[in-house]
C-alpha positions in Angstrom: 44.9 -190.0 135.4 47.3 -192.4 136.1 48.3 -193.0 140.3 52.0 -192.9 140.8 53.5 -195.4 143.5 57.3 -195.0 144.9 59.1 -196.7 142.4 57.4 -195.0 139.5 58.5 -191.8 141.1 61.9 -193.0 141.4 62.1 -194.2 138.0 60.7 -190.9 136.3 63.5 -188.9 139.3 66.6 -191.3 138.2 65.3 -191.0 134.3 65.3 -187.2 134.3 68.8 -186.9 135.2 69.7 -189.0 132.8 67.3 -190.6 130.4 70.2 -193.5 129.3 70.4 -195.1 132.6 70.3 -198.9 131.6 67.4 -201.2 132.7 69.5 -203.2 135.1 70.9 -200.0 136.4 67.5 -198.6 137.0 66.5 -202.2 138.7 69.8 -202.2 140.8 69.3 -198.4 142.3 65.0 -199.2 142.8 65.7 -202.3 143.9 63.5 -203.9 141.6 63.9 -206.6 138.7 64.9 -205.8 135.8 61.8 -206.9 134.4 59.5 -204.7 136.6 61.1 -201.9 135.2 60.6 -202.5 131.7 57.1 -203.0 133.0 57.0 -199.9 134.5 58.8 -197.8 132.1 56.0 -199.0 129.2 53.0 -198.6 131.7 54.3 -194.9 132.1 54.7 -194.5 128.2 51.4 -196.2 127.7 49.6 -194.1 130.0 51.0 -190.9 128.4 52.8 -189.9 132.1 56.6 -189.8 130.3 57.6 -189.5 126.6 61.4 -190.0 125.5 62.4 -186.8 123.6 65.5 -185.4 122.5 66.6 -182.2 124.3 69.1 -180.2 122.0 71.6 -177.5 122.9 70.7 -174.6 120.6 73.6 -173.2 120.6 75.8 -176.0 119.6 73.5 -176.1 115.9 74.8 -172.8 115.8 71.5 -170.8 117.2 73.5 -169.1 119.2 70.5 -166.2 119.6 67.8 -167.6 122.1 64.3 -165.5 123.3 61.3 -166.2 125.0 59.1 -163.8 122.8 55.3 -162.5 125.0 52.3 -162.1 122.5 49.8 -159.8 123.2 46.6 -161.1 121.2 42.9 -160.2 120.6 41.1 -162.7 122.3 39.6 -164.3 119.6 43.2 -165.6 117.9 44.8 -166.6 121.1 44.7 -170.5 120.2 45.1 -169.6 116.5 48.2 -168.1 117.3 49.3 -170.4 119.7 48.9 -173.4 117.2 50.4 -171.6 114.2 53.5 -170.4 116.8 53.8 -174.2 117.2 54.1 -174.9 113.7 57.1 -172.9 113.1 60.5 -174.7 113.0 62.2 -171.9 115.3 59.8 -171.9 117.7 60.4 -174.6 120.5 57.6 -173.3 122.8 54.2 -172.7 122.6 51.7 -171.9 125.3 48.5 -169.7 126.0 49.2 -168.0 129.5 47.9 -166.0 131.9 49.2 -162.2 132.5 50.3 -159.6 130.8 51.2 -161.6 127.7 48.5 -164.4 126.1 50.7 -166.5 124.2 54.8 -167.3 125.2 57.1 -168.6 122.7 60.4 -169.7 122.9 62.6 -169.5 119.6 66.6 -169.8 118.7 68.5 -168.7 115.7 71.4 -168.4 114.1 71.6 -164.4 114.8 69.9 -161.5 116.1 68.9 -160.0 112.2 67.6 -163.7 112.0 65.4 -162.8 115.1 64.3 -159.5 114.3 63.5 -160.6 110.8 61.2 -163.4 112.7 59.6 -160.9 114.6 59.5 -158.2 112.3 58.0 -160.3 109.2 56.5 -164.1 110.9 55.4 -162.8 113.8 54.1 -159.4 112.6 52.2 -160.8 110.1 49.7 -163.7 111.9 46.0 -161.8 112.8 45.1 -160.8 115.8 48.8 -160.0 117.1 48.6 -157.1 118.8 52.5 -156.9 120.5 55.2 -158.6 121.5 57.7 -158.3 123.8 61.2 -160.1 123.4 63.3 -161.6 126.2 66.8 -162.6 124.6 68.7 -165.3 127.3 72.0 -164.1 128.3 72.6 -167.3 129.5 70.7 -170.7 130.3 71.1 -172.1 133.4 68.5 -175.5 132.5 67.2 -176.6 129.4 65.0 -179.4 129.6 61.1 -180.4 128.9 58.2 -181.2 131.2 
């Protein structure tokens, strides 16, 4: 597990709020080269402590329907269903949890008959689901990852 110092915290801070800050911007703000920041940037990647992903706005690809979905599972299917969750195009999030619910998803489409039909039909049909219970966003106040 990697040990972060000042300036790698700095860097991941200033990168979160906006991942396109230039090198020499990042170097001017830390008050660091240039050079240790490309340094630093690839020791973080490297390590596995950041990755540069691409956050999309659902609704603006027209998946203006958002949910976080809970899973009730039998215990023996919980990573199963988890992993094949994971797989699905729809479904942005995956995790086994703790609670009243084993496995949280969650999923954006282009309607609500597009997620009932998910629920109803993909959902319903992978072994050992037991329930779910569906949360649809009203509104989204943060979308990001990590």
């Amino acid at each position: 597990m990697a040990v972060l110092d000042d300036v790698d915290s700095k860097l991941i801070d200033i990168l979160r709020r906006d991942g396109r800050t230039s090198n020499i911007e990042l170097a001017r703000e830390l008050g660091v080269s240039e050079g240790t920041v490309r340094r630093r940037f690839r020791a973080l990647l490297d390590e596995e402590v950041v990755r540069v992903v691409a956050v999309t706005d659902a609704s603006k690809l027209g998946r203006r329907t958002s949910a976080l979905v809970g899973l009730r599972v039998a215990p023996a299917f919980v990573e199963s269903v988890a992993d094949e969750l994971a797989e699905m195009e729809e479904v942005h999030y995956s995790a086994v949890t703790t609670g009243a619910f084993d496995v949280f998803c969650r999923v954006s489409f282009g309607s609500a008959l597009e997620l009932s039909d998910f629920l109803r039909n993909r959902v319903g049909s992978i072994p050992g689901v037991r329930s779910t219970e569906t949360f649809i966003n009203l509104s989204i106040k943060k979308n990001s990852v990590g």
